[in-house]
N, C-alpha and C positions, 0 to 999 in steps of 0.2 A: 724403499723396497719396490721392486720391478711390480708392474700390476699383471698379473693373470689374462693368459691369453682365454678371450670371450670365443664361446664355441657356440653354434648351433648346429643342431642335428635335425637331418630331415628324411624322413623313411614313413614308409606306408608301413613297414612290421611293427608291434609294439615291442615283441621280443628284441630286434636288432635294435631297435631303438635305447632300449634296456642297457644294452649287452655293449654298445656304444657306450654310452654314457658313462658304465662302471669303469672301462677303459681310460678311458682317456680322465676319469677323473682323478684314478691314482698319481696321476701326476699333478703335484703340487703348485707347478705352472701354468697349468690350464681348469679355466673354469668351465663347464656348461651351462648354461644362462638359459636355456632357451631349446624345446623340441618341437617338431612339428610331422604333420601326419602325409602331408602331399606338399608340392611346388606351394599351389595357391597360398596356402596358410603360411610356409616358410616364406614367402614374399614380407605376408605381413609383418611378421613375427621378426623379419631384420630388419624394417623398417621399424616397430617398435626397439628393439634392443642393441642396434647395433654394434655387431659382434664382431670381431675380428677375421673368423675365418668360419666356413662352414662346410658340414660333409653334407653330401648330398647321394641317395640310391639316384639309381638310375631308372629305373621302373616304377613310373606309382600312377595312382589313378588323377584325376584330372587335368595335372601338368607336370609332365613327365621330367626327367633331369635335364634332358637338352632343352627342351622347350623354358624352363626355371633358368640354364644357365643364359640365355639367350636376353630371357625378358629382367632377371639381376643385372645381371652386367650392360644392359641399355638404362638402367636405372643409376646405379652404385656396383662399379666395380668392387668384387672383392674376393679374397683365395677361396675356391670352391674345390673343395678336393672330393670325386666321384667315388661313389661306392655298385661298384661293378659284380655282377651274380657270375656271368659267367666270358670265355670268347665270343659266346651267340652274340652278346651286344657291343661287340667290336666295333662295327658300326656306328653305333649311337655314342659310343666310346668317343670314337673319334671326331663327332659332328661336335661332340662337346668340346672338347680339346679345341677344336677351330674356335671355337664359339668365344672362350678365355678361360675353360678351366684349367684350372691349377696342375691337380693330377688325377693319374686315379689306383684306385687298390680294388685288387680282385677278391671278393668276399670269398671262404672256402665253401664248398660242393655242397658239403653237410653245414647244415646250420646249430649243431650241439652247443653248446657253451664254449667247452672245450676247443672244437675246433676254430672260433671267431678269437677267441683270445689269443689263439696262437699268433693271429696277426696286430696283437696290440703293439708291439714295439716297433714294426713298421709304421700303423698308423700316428702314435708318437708323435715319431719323428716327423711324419708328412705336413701334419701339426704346427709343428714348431716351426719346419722349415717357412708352412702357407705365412706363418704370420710377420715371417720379415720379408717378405717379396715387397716389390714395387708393382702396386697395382697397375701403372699403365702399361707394363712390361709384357701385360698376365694376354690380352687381344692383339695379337702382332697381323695386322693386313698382309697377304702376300705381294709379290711384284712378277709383273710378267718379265719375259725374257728381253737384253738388255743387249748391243751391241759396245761388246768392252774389248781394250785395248787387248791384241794379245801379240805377245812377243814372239821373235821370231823364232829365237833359240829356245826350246824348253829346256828350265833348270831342274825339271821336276815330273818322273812319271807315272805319277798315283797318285791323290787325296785322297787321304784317309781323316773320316770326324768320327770323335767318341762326344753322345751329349745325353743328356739325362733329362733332370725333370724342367719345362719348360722345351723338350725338345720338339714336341711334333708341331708348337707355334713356329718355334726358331725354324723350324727344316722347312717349313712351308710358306717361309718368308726369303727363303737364301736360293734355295734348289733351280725355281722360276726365276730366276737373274740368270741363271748360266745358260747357253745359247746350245744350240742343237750340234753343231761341231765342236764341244767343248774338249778340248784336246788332250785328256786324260781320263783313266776310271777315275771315280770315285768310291770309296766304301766306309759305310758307315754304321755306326755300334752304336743303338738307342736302348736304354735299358726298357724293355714294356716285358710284360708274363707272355706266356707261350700263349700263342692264337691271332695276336693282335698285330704282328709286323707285315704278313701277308697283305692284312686287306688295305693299311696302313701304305706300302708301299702303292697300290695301286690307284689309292687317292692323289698320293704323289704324283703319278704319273700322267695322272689326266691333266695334272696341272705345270707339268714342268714340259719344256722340248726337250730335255734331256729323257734320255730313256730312266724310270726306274721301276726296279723290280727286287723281291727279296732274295737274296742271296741261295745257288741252289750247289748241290755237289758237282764239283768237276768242272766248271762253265769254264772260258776263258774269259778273260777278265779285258775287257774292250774302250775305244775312248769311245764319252758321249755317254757313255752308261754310269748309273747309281746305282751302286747294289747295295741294300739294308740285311746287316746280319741276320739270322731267323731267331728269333726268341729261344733260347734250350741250347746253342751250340755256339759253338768260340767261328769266331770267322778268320780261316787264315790262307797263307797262296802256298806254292809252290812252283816252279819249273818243270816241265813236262820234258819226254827224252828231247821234245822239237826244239825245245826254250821258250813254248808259250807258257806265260801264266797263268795259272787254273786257280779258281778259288777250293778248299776244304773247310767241310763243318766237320768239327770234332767238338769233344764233349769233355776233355784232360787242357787243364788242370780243374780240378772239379770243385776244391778247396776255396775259387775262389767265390767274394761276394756275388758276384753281378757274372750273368753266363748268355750271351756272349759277353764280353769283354772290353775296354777297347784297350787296358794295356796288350792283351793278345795279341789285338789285331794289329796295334803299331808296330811291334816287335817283329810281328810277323813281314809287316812291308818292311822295315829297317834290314831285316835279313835277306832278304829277295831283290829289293830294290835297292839298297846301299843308299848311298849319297840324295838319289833321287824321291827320295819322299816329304811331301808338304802333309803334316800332319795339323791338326784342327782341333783345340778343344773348348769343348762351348757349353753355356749352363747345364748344369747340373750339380746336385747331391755328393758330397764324400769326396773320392779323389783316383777315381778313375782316369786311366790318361797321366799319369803321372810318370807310373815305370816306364809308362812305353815311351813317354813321350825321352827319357832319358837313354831310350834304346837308338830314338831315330835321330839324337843332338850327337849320341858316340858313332854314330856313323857317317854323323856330315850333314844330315835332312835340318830341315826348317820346321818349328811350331809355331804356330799362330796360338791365342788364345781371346775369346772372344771378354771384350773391358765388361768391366764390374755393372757401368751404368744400364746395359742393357741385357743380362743375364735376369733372367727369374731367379733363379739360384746360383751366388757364387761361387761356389763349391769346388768342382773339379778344374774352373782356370784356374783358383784363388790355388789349389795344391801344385800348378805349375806353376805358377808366376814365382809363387813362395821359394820354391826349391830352385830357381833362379834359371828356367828350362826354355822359358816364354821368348820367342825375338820379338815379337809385336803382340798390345794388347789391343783390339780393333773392335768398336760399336756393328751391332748384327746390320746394322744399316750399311754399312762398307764393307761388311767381309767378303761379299761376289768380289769387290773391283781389286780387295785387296789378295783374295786368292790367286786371280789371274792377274796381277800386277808379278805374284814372289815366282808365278810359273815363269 
């Protein structure tokens, strides 16, 4: 019999603490071994127990979640999945994500019973997913900008990546290889809650020669630029009367899981751009990137899909590669030389 994935929990509320606990213990798969009231104690406390995978608040008194995921993970790597109050700590959001956490879940507004359990089946799953990662996967260092081959003829006049959990390592390990002349847009579909893609992009930014910024209504869509969809709306182009293309946020089809998208948004360059799209799909959850990537293969365009070894979650290549979509399955270590090689 499979052994039970070992939980700790680490939160300054005793209530959320609670309210965790009951959570995730209905599942039969996971046990809680282990609670703690601040970083400090939860330091100890996986050094006593060591646990498989651990949620952690982001706010607590003497050592805060970034500063916990910082001084864990220089200790003993291991899945840290953030528990976020609100957008305000996007910031610290993201410092942690640098840092090596896993992922994070946005706590709801109201702290009721009621409404924390609504998020039990997400955190679940987050769960489950933390406990099969490859821990060294989880701290990806970035790379500065790289002088790569680039061919003369482009095959290809957009990149579009759809990536999920393990994304903001991956994006901030890939984005800093591409050079400031990088000879097409980019755009890309990360799944995070509404608030966090803004300040997200502009982290990006500081750190890439490429331009990036999050995706706004109407822009023309330029080379050298990254545009990150906005949390809350599907990101997709169209042709203008000139024939530039303009990016749109809409909010239809509503039905689906994840808003924005990236089957959208491939589907969306496949129709616009035909033949010329190099679409990307890299760790994450579930199987986003699948339809679309079936949109951009009937029109002629190229997928990559980032290999199993170096995905935090194989999820959304594994649902390409599977339905037989993938041209090349390429380690996050080569995908810059390998994007500008298919261009």
């Amino acid at each position: 019999m499979k052994s039970p994935i070992r939980v700790i929990i680490i939160d300054d509320s005793a209530f959320v603490r609670k309210v965790v606990r009951e959570m995730l213990s209905r599942d039969p798969e996971i046990e809680v071994v282990g609670a703690a009231r601040d970083g400090e104690e939860g330091i100890q406390l996986i050094a006593e127990l060591n646990p498989d995978v651990v949620t952690c608040d982001l706010t607590m008194p003497r050592l805060n979640g970034v500063m916990f995921v910082k001084r864990q993970m220089a200790l003993r790597p291991l899945p840290i999945l953030l528990l976020s109050a609100s957008p305000q700590d996007a910031e610290e959001v993201i410092q942690a994500l640098d840092a090596g956490a896993f992922d994070f879940l946005q706590k709801p507004t109201a702290l009721a019973t009621d409404a924390l359990l609504n998020i039990r089946q997400e955190l679940v799953a987050k769960v489950r997913a933390a406990a099969e990662v490859p821990v060294g996967n989880l701290a990806i260092g970035g790379k500065t900008a790289q002088e790569i081959f680039q061919p003369h003829a482009l095959s290809a006049d957009i990149v579009v990546i759809g990536i999920s959990t393990g994304g903001p390592q991956a994006l901030r390990h890939l984005l800093p290889q591409f050079p400031t002349d990088f000879p097409v847009p980019i755009a890309i579909v990360l799944h995070m809650p509404i608030g966090y893609t803004a300040l997200f992009a502009e982290k990006l930014d500081e750190l890439c020669a490429l331009t990036v910024s999050e995706a706004k209504e109407g822009e023309a869509v330029t080379a050298g630029h990254a545009y990150i969809a906005q949390a809350g709306r599907h990101l997709i182009f169209h042709r203008d009367a000139a024939g530039v293309v303009r990016t749109r946020l809409v909010l239809h089809p509503l039905e689906l899981i994840h808003r924005p998208s990236a089957d959208v948004l491939f589907q969306s360059a496949a129709e616009v751009f035909k033949t010329r799209v190099l679409a990307v799909v890299m760790t994450g959850m579930g199987d986003d990137g699948k339809q679309g990537s079936a949109w951009v293969k009937a029109q002629g365009g190229t997928v990559l899909t980032e290999a199993e070894k170096s995905c935090v979650i194989y999820g959304m290549p594994r649902s390409v590669v599977e339905a037989g979509l993938s041209d090349a399955a390429v380690p996050l270590d080569s995908m810059a030389q390998e994007i500008l090689k298919r261009l």
